[in-house]
GUDO-72597 format. One record per residue (C-alpha): x, y, z. Coordinates in steps of 0.001 Angstrom, whole numbers, plus 524288, in hexadecimal, padded with zeros to 5 digits. Example, Ala and Ser with C-alpha at 12.3 -4.5 7.8 and 13.67 -1.06 7.14 Angstrom:
// residues 2
+-------+-------+-------+
!  east ! north !    up !
+-------+-------+-------+
! 8300C ! 7EE6C ! 81E78 !
! 83566 ! 7FBDC ! 81BE4 !
+-------+-------+-------+
This chain:
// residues 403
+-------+-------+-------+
!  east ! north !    up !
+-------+-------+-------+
! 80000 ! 80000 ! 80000 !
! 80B72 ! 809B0 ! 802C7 !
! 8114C ! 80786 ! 7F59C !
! 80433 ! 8089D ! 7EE92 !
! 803EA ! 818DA ! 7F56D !
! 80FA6 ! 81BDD ! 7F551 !
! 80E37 ! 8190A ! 7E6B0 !
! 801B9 ! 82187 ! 7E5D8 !
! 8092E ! 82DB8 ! 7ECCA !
! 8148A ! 82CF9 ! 7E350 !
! 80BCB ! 82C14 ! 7D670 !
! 805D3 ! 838AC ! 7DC30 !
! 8132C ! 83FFD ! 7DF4D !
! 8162A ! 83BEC ! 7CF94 !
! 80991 ! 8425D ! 7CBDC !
! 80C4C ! 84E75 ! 7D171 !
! 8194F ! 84E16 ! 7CF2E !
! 8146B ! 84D8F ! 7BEF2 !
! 809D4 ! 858DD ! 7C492 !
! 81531 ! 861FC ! 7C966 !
! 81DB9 ! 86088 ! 7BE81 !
! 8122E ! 8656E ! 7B3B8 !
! 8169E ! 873C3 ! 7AD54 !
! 810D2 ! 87E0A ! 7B6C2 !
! 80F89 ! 885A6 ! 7A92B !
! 80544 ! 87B7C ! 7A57B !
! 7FBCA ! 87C6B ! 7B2A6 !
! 7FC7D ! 889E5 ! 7B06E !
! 7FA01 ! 889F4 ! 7A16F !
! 7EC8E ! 890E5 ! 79EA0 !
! 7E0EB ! 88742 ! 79D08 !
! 7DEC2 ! 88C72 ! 78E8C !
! 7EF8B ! 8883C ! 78AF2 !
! 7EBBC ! 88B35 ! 77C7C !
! 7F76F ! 8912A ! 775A6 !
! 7ED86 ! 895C2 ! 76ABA !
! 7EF98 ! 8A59F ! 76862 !
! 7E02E ! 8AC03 ! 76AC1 !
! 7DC5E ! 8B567 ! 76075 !
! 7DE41 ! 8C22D ! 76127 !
! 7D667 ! 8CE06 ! 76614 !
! 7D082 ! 8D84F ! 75DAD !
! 7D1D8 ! 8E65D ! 7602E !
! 7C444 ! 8EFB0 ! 75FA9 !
! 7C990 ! 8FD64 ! 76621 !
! 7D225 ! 903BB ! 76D76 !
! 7D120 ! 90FE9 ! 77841 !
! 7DD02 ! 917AB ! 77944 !
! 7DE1B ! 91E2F ! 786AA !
! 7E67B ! 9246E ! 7906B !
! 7F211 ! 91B78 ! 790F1 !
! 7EAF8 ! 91110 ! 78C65 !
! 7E0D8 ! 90AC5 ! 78296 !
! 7D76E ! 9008A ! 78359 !
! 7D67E ! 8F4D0 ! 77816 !
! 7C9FC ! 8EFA1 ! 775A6 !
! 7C826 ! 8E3AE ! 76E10 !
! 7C17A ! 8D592 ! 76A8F !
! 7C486 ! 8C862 ! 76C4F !
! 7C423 ! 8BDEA ! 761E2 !
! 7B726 ! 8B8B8 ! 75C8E !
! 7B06A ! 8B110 ! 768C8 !
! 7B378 ! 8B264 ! 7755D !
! 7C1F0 ! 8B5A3 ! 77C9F !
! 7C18A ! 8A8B6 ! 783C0 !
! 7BE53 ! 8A29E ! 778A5 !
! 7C7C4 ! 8AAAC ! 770E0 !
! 7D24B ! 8A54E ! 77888 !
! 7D5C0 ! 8B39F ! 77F84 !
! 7D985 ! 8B38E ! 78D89 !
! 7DD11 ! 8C275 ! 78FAF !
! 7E0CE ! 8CF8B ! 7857E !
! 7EF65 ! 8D3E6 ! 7871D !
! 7F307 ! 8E0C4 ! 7810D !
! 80217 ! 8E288 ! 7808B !
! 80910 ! 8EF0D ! 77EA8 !
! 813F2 ! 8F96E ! 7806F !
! 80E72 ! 90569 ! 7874A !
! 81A15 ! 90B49 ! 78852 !
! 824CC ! 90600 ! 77CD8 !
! 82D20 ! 8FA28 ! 78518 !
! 822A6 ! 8F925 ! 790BE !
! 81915 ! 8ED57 ! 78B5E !
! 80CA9 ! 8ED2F ! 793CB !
! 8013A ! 8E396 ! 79169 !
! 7F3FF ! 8E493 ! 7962D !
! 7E998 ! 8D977 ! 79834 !
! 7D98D ! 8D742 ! 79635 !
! 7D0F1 ! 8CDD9 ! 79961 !
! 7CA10 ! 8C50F ! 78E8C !
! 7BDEF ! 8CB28 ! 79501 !
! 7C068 ! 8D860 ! 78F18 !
! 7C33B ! 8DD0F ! 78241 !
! 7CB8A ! 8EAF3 ! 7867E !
! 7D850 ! 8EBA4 ! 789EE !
! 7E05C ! 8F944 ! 78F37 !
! 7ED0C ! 8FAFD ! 78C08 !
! 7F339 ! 903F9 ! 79611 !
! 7FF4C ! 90ABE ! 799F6 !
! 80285 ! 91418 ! 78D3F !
! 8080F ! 92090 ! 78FD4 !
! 808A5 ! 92592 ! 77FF7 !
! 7FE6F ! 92644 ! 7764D !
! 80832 ! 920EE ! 76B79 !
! 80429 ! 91526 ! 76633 !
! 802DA ! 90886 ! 76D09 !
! 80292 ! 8FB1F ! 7669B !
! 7FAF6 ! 8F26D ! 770B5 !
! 7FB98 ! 8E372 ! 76C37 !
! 7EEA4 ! 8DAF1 ! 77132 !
! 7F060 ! 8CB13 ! 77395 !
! 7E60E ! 8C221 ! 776F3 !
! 7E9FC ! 8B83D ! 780BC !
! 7E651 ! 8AA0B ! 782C1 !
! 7E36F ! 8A439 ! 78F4F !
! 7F076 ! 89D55 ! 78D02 !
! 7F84C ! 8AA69 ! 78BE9 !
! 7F7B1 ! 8AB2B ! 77C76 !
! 7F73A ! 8B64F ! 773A7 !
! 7F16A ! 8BABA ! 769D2 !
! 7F635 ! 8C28F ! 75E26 !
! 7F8F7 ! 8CF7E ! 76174 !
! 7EEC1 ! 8DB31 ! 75E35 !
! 7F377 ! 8E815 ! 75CE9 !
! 7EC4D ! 8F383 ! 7602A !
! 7F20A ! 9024D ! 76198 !
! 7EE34 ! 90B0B ! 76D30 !
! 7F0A9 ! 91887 ! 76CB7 !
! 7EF1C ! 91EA4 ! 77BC1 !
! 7E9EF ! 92BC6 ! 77E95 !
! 7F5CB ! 93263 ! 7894B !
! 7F695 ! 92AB9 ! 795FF !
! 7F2C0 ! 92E06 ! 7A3BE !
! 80128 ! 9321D ! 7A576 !
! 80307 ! 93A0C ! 79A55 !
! 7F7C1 ! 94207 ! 79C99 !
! 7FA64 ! 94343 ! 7AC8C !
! 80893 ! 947D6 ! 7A83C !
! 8034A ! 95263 ! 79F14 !
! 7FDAA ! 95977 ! 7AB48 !
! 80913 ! 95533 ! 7B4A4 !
! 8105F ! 9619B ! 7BBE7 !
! 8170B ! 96277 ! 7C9F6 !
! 8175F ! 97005 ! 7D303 !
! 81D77 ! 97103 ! 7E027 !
! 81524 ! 96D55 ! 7EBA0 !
! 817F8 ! 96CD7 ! 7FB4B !
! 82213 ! 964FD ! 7FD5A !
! 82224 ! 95EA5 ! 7EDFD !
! 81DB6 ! 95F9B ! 7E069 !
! 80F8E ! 95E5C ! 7DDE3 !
! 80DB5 ! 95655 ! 7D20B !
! 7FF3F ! 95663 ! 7CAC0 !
! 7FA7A ! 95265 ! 7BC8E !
! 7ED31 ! 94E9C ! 7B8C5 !
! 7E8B8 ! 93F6F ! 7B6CA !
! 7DB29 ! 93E60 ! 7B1ED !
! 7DC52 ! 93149 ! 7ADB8 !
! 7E0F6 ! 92E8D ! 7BC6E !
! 7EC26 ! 9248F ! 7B7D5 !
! 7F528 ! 91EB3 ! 7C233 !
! 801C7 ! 9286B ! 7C117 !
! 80E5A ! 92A86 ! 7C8BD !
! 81321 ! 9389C ! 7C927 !
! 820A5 ! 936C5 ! 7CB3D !
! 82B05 ! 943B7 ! 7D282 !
! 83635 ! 942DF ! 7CEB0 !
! 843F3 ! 94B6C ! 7D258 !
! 851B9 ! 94BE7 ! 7D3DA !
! 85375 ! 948D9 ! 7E1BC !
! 86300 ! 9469C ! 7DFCC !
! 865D9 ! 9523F ! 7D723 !
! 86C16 ! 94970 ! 7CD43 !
! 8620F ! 94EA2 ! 7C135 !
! 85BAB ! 93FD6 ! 7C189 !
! 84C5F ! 93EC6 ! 7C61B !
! 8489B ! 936E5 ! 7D2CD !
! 83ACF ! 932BB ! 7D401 !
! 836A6 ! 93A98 ! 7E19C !
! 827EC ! 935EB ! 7E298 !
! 81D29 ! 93025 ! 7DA87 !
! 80E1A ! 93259 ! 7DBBF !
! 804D8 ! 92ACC ! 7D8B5 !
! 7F5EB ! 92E16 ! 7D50C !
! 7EA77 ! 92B49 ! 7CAE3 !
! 7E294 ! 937BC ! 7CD84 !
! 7DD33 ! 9409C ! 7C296 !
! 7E6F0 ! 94C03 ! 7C8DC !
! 7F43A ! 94611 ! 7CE61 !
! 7F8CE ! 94FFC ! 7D90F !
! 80492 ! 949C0 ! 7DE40 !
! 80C9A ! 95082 ! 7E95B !
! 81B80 ! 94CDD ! 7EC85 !
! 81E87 ! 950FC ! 7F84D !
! 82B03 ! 9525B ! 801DF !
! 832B3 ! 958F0 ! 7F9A8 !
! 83C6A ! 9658F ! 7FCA0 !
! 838DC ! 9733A ! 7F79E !
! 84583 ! 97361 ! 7EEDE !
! 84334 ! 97692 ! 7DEA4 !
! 8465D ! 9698F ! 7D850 !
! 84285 ! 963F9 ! 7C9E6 !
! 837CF ! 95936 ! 7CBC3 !
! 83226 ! 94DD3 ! 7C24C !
! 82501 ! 948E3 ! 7C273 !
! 82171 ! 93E50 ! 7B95B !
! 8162F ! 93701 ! 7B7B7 !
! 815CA ! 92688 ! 7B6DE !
! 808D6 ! 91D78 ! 7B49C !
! 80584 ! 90F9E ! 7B87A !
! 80BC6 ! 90A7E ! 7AB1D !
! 818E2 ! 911DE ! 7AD2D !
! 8179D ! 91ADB ! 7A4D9 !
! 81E13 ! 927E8 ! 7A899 !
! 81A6A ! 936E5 ! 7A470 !
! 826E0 ! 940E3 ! 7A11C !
! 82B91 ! 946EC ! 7ADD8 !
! 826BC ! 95451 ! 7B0A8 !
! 832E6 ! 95C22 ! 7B669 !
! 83062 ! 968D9 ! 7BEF6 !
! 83814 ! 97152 ! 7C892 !
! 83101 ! 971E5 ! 7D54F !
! 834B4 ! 9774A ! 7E39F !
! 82B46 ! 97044 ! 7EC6E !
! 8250B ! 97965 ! 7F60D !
! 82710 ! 97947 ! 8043C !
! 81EBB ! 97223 ! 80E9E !
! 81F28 ! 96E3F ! 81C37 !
! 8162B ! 9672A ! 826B9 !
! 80E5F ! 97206 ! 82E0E !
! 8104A ! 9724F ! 83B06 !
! 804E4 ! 96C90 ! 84274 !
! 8096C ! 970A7 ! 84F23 !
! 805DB ! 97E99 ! 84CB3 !
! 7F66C ! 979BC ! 84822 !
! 7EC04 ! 97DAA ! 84EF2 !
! 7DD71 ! 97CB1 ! 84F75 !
! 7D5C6 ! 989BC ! 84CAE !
! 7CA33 ! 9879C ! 853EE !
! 7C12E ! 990E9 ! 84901 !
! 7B3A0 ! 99299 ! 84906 !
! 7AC48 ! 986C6 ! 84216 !
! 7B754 ! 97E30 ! 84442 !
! 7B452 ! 96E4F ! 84295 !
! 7B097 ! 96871 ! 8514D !
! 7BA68 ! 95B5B ! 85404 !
! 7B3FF ! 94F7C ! 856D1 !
! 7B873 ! 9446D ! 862D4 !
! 7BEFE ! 94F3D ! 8689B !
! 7BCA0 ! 94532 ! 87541 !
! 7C4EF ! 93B2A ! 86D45 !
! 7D11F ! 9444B ! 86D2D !
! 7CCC7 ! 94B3A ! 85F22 !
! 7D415 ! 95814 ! 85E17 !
! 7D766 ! 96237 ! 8535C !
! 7E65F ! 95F0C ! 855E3 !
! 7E4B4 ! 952CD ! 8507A !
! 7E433 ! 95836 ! 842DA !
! 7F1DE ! 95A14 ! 84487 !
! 7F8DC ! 95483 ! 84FCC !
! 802BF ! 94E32 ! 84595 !
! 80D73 ! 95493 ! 83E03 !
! 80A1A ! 95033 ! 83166 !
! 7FD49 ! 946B0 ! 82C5E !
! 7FC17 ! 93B26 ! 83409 !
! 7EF58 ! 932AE ! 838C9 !
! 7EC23 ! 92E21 ! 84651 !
! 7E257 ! 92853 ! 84DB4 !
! 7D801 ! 92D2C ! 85663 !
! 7D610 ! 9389E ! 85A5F !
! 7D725 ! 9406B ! 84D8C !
! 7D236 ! 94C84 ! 8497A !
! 7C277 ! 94ADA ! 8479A !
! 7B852 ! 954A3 ! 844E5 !
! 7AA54 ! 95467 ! 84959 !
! 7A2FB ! 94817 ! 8442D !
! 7970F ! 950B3 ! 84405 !
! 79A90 ! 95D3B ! 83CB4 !
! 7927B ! 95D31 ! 82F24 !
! 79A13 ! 96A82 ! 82A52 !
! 7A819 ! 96AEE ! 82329 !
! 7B140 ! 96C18 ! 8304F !
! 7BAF9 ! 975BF ! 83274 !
! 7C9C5 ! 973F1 ! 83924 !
! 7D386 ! 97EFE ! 83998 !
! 7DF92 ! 97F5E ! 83D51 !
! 7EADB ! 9880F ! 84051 !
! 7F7EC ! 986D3 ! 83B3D !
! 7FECD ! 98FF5 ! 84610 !
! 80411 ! 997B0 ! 839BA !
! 80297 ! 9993A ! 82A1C !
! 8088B ! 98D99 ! 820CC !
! 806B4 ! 98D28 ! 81180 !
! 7FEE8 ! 97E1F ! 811A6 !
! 8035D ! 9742F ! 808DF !
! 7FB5F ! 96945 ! 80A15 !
! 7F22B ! 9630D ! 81457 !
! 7F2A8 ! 953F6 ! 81850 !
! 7E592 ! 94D91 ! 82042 !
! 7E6D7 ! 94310 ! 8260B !
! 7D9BD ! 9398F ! 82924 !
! 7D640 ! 93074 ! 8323F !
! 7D672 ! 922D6 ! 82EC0 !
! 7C6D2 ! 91EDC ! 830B7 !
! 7C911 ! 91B70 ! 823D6 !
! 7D079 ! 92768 ! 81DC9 !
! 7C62D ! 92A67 ! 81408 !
! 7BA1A ! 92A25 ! 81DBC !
! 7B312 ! 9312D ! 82811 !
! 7B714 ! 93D64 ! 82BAD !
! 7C53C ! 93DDD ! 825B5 !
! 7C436 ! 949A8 ! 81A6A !
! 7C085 ! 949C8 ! 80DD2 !
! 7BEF3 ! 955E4 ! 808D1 !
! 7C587 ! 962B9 ! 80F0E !
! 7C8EF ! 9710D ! 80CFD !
! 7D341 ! 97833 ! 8144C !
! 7D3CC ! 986C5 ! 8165E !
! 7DDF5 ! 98FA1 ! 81A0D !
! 7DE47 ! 99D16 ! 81FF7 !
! 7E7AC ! 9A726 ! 827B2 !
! 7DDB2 ! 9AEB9 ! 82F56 !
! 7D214 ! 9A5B9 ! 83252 !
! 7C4CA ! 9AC2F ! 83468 !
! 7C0FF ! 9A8EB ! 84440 !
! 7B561 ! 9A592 ! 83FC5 !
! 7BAB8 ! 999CD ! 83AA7 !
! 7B112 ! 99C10 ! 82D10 !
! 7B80F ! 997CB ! 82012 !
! 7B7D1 ! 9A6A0 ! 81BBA !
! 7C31D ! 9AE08 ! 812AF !
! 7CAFB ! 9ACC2 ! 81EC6 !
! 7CDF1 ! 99E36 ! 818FE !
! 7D338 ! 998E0 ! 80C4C !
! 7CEF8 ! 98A9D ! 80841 !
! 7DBB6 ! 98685 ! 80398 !
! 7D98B ! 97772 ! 800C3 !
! 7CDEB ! 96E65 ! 7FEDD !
! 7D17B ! 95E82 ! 801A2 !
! 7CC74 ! 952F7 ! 7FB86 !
! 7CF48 ! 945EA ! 80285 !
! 7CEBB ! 93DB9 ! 7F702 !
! 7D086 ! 92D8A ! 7F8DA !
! 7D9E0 ! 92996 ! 7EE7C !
! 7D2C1 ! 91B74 ! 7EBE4 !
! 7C3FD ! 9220C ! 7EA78 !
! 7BFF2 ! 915D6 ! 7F250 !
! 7B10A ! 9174F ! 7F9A1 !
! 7B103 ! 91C78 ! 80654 !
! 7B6D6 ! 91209 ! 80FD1 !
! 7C0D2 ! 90AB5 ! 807D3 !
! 7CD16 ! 91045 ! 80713 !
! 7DA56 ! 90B2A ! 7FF28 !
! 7E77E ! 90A39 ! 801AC !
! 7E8E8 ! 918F4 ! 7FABB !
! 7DEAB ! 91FCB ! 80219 !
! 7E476 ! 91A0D ! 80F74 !
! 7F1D3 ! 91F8D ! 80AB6 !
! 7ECC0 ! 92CE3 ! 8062B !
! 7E5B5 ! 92DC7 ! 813E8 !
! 7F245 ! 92AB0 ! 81CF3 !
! 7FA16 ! 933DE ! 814C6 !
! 7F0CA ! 93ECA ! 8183C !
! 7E6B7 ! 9440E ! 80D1D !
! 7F07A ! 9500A ! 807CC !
! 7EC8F ! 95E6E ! 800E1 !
! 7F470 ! 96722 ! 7FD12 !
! 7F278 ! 9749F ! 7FD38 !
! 7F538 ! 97DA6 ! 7F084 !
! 80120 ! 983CB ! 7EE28 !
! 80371 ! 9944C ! 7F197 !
! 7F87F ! 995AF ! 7FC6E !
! 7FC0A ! 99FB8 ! 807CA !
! 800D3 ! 99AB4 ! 8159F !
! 7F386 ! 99782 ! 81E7B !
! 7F4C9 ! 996C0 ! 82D60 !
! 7E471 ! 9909B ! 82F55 !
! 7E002 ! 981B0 ! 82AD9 !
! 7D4B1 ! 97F29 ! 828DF !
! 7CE44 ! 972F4 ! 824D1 !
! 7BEF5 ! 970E3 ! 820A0 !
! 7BA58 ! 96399 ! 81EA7 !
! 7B081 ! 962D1 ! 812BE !
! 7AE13 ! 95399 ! 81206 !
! 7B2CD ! 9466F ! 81913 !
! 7B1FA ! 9388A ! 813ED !
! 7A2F3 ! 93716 ! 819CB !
! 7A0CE ! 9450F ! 81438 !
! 79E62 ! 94D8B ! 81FA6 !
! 7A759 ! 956A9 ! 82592 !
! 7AD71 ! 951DC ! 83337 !
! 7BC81 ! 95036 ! 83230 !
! 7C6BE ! 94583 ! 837DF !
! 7D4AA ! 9461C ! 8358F !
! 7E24D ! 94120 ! 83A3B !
! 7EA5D ! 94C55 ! 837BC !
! 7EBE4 ! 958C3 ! 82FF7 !
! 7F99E ! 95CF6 ! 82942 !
! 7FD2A ! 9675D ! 820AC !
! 80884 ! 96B9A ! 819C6 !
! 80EDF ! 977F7 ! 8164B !
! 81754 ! 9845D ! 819E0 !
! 81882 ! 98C69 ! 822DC !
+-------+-------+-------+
């Protein structure tokens, strides 16, 4: 009886011994391993675009399956020595061929392809695409001097991923170092670089897509204009006439708060909170100890989530030197800035992503234009929060400047 199993066990090891030794290449051939080529695809129309066009055409007589066609590859040289190919479905009968950043010429070459990885002949078709998202944002590229950095803008209605890229000499040898890059899909790209000395110095900015493509480089001269954190030591609340009422004032809630920290920064509880049950735009002023030319302004929410509640939305800021007493928004005060907290994914109220968490801790930032006078008074008006009423929460309040 031994013998008779132990014959059994090694008939099996042979077996899979014969198993293991089959060509991997042929377990994981396609079930349809027909080397036949499928027929070709015929071309109806094509859409020339921004950067792109899109291919329509037909399959073969009868069906794709039963024409043999897995998928639609369209193979191509955007740019000359940089092949790209793009993909579609059997399912579909368009195709866009991206990634162009000319509107020479462009021989695009269309294969039908068999479940088993076949081609077809080739089908050529010509695109000819209208100026690309990068071309056109370049046309309206320029740079000025900003506080502390170069302000870089250029419009992007098609709102196409781009990089604006700073460049400089940082070593004085005449070669270009890349400094910072910025990137952004919004129909007006207002991109700030920051940290920067006020010394005259010859800057690059260039502009780079999702396809590597890369604009000219826009050279300029610029002295980046001075700016400093205002001192929040010499703040002060100026306890006006129809000034906002705090709320949990029991709970440690105090105007300090706003800014008991150097620079932004979020904390826990207590934190600055207004009146739950105001129903009118509130009204916070505050005293600088002494007049400072404002650069920008940086809020800083509370986390309950960042784009909820009571944390702003929508705020205007006014400035004067000799405040009326009777604390009424007369010519005694200049509205020098209205913000927009805007969530960079758009997602309904309640979800947030990874950006809009990131844009929150960072502090929602506004700068203020360029040439207005020195103002000593703050004052802040809330228009709308993210349950639109007026009542205000935040962690902190910075602003930046000179004095």
């Amino acid at each position: 009886m031994k013998k008779i199993i132990n014959t059994r066990w090694l008939a099996a090891a042979a077996l899979l011994l014969v198993i293991a030794g089959c060509k991997r290449d042929v377990i994981n051939r396609p079930l349809d391993g027909s080397a036949e080529k499928p027929a070709t695809v015929t071309v109806s129309s094509v859409t020339n675009a921004n950067g792109q066009a899109t291919i329509t055409y037909s399959f073969p007589a009868g069906n794709q399956q039963s024409a043999g066609i897995q998928y639609v590859v369209a193979e191509y040289e955007p740019v000359a020595g940089r092949p790209r190919e793009v993909k579609a479905s059997r399912y579909g009968n368009t195709l866009v061929v991206d990634g162009f950043n000319d509107t020479l010429a462009h021989v695009i070459k269309l294969y039908a392809v068999s479940p088993a990885e076949v081609k077809s002949d080739p089908v050529s078709v010509t695109v000819n695409p209208a100026p690309s998202p990068l071309q056109l944002a370049y046309r309206s590229l320029k740079s000025v001097a900003t506080f502390g950095g170069i302000n870089a803008q250029c419009q992007n209605a098609l709102r196409a991923n781009l990089a604006i890229v700073l460049l400089a000499d940082t070593a004085n040898n005449g070669k270009w170092t890349i400094v910072n890059t910025a990137y952004a899909n919004d129909s007006l790209i207002n991109s700030n670089f920051r940290g920067m000395d006020t010394i005259r110095r010859k800057f690059g900015l260039y502009i780079r897509d999702q396809y590597q493509n890369y604009s000219d480089t826009l050279v300029a001269t610029i002295k980046p204009l001075f700016e400093r954190l205002l001192d929040k030591t010499k703040w002060a609340h100026l306890n006006l006439p129809g000034e906002c009422k705090l709320g949990y004032t029991d709970q440690g809630v105090d105007w300090r708060l706003l800014w008991d920290t150097p620079g932004p920064s979020h904390k826990g509880w207590p934190t600055f909170f207004t009146d739950e049950t105001a129903t009118t735009p509130q009204t916070v002023t505050i005293d600088f100890g002494m007049p400072a030319v404002w650069s920008r302004v940086n809020f800083c929410g509370r986390n309950t989530p960042y784009y909820a509640w009571r944390n702003p939305r929508d705020i205007e800021i006014w400035a004067s030197n000799n405040p009326n007493p009777d604390g009424s928004y007369d010519a005694s005060w200049t509205k020098v800035l209205t913000c927009h907290v805007i969530k960079p994914s758009g997602l309904p109220y309640g979800q947030e992503s990874g950006a809009d968490v990131a844009a929150a801790v960072a502090g929602w930032e506004f700068q203020f234009p360029i040439g207005q006078p020195a103002y000593r008074y703050f004052r802040l008006r809330t228009i709308r929060n993210w349950i639109e009423s007026t009542p205000l929460t935040l962690d902190q309040l910075t602003l930046w400047g000179s004095y």
